[in-house]
C-alpha positions in Angstrom: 0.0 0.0 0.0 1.7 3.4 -1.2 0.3 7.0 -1.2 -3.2 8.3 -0.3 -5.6 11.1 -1.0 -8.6 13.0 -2.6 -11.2 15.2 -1.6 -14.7 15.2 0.6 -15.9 13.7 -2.2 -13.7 11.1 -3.3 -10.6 9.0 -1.7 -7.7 7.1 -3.7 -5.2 4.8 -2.7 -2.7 2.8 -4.2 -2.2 -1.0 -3.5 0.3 -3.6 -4.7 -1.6 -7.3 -5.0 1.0 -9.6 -2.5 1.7 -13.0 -3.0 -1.3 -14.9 -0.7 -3.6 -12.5 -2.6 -3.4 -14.0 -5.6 -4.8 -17.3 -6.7 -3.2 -20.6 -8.6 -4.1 -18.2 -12.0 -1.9 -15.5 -10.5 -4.2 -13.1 -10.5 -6.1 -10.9 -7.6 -9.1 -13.4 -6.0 -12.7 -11.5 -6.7 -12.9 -11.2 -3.0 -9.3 -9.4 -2.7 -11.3 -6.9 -5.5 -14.2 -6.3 -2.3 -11.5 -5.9 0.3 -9.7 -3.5 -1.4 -12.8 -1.8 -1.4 -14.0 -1.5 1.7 -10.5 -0.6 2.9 -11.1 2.1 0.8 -14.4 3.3 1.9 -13.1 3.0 5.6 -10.0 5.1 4.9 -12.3 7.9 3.1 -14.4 8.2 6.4 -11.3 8.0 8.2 -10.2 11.0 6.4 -13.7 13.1 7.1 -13.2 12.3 10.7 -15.5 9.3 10.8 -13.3 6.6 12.0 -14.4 3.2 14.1 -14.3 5.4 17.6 -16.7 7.9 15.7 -19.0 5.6 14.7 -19.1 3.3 18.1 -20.0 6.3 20.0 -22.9 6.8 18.3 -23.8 3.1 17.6 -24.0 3.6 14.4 -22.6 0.8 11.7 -22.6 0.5 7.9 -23.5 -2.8 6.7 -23.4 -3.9 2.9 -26.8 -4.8 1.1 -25.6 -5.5 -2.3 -22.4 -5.7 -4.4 -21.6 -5.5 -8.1 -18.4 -6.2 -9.4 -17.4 -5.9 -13.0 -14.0 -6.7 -13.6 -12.2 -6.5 -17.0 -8.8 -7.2 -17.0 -6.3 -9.5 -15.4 -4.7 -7.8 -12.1 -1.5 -10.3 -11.2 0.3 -10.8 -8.3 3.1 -7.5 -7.8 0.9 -5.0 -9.8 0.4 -1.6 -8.8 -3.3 -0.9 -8.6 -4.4 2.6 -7.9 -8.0 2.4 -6.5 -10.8 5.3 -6.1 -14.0 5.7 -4.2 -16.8 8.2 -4.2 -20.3 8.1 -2.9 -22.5 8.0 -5.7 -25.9 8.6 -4.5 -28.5 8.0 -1.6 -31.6 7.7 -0.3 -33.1 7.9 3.7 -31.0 4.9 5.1 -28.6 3.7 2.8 -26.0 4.6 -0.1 -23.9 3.8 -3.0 -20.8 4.0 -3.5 -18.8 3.2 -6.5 -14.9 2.0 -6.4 -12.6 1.8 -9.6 -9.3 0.1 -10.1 -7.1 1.0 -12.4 -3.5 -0.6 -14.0 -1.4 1.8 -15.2 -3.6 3.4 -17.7 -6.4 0.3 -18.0 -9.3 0.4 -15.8 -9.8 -3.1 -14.5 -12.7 -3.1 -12.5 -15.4 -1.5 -11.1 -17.0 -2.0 -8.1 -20.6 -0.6 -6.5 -21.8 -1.4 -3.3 -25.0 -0.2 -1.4 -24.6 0.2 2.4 -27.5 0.3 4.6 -26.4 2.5 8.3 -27.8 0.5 11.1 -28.6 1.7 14.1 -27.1 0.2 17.9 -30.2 -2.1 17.2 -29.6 -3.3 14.1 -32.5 -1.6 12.4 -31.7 1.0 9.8 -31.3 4.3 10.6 -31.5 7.6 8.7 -28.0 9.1 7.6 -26.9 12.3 9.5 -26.7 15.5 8.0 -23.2 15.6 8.7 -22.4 12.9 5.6 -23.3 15.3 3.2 -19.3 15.9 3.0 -19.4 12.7 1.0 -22.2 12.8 -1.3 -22.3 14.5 -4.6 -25.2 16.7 -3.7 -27.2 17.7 -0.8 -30.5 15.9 -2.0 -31.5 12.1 -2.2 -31.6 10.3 -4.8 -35.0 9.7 -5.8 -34.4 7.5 -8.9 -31.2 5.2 -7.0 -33.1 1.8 -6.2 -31.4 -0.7 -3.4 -29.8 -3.4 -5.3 -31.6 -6.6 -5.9 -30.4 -10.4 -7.0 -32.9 -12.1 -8.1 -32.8 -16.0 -8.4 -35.2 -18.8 -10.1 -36.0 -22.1 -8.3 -32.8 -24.1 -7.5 -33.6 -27.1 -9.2 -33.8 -31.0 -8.2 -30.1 -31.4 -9.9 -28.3 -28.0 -8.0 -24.9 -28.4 -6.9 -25.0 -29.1 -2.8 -21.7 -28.5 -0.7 -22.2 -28.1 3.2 -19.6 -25.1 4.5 -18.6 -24.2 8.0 -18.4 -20.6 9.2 -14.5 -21.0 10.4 -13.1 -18.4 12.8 -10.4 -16.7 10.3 -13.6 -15.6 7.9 -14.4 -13.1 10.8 -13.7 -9.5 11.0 -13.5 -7.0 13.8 -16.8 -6.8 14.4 -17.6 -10.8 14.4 -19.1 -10.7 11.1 -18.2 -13.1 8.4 -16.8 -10.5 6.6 -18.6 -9.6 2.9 -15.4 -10.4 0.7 -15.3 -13.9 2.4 -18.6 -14.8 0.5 -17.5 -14.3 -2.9 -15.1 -16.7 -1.8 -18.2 -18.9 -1.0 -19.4 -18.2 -4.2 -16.3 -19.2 -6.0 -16.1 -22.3 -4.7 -19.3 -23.4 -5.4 -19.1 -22.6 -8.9 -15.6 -24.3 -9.2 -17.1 -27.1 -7.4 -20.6 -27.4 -9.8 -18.8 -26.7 -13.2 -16.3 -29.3 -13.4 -13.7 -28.7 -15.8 -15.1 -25.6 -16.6 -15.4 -23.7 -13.5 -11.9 -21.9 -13.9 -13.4 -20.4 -16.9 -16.3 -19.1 -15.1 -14.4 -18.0 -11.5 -11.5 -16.5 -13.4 -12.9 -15.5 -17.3 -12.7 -11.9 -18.4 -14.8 -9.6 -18.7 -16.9 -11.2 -15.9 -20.0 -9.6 -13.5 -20.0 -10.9 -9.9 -23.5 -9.7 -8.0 -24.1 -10.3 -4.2 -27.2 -9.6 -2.1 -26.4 -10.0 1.8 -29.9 -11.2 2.6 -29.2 -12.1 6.6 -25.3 -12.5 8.5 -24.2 -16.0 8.9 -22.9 -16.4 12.6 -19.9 -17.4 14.0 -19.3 -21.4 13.8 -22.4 -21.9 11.5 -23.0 -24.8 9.1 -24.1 -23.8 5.9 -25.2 -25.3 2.5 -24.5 -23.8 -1.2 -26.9 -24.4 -3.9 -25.4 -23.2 -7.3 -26.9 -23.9 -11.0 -26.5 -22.8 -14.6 -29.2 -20.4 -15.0 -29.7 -17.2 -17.9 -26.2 -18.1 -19.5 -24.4 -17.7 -15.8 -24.3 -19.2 -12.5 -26.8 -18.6 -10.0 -26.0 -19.4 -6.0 -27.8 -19.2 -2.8 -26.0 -19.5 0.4 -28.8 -21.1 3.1 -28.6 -21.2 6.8 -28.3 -25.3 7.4 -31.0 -24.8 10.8 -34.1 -23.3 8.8 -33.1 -23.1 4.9 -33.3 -19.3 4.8 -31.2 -17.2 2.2 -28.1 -15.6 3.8 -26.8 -15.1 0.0 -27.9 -14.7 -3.5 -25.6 -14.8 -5.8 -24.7 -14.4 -9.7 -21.5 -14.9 -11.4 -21.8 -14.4 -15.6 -20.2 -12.8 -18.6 -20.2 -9.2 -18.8 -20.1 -8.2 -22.3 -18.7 -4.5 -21.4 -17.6 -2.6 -18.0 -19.3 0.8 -17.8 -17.7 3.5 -15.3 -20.0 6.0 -14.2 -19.4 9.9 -15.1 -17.6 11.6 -13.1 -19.9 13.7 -9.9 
């Protein structure tokens, strides 16, 4: 990790992919993509004067609803990647915020995430005033709608792995932490497609979607249901006690990556 800096509007860093980043391909994992990410975002509220003590005073905690990830180019173990954030837009409880990563002159992904801000409850809670420092303008965005993934029936022939919520998957806050279930998601695929499952995990260009429907505890047993579905891979990531959705997942081609103008 080199330099940092931006504005109230926008953060960059720089980071260089190490060694247990990459995978057998050589190439930064999907979910080293989402934890360069929310480094990111944590270092831009850091910045503002919103850091962890900030926000624990207050109770207050941002929590990710959805993720979209459209990466387009190979970023290998030892590259330099400069990465940007900026908040993008928001409504009453939650935001978005969009990350690119660039090498050298070749954007290689972008990355949007909407986070809900919960209150010491747990319940969503409207965002102070005071985060108007990060948002492109002072009103809501009316038109911005909260993420969505939307799956079909798994069907009788879905690929079935059972997974264990292990204790290194955690973060400071006893979550499993969000990159971790792309990780679930990429197994699952590798596991269901056969031979071909390094083609979909790794191919280029490629859209990864997550919806965090509920948090998977700490020491859990899980089960992954992943299927071909709409020329991709659809996944759901049930609790093993009551079959509920904690994920819903797609992983498919993406026939171009679109960066949003500039705010």
């Amino acid at each position: 990790m080199t330099e940092a800096g931006g504005s109230a509007a926008s953060y960059e860093a720089a980071y260089r992919v190490r060694f247990d980043e990459a995978g057998p391909d050589g190439r930064l994992r999907t979910s080293g993509l989402l934890r360069y990410t929310q480094d990111l975002a944590a270092r831009h509220s850091e910045a503002l004067g919103y850091d962890r003590a900030w926000y624990r005073e207050r109770g207050l905690t941002w929590l990710v609803r959805t993720a979209e990830l459209e990466i387009a180019a190979p970023i290998p173990y030892g590259a330099e990647v400069a990465g940007t954030t900026r908040v993008v837009g928001f409504r009453r409880v939650w935001s978005r915020r969009e990350s690119t990563f660039r090498v050298g002159s070749r954007l290689a992904a972008v990355i949007r995430i909407d986070w809900v801000l919960l209150d010491e409850r747990g319940a969503p809670t409207r965002i102070p005033s005071e985060f108007e420092v990060f948002f492109p303008s002072a009103e809501p965005s009316v038109e911005l709608q909260l993420g969505r993934v939307a799956l079909g029936e798994s069907p009788a022939d879905a690929g079935r792995r059972t997974i264990g919520v292990r204790p290194q998957e955690l973060d400071p806050l006893d979550h499993v932490n969000n990159a971790v279930y792309a990780d679930w998601l990429d197994e699952a695929v590798l596991a269901a497609a056969g031979e071909n499952g390094a083609v979909a995990v790794h191919g280029l260009p490629r859209r990864v979607r997550l919806e965090y429907a509920l948090a998977a505890e700490p020491r859990e047993t899980l089960e992954t249901l992943t299927w071909w579905e709409d020329g991709g891979w659809s996944c759901a990531v049930r609790r093993g006690s009551d079959s509920a959705d904690l994920l819903r997942a797609r992983l498919e081609p993406a026939t171009e990556l679109i960066e949003s103008p500039g705010v």
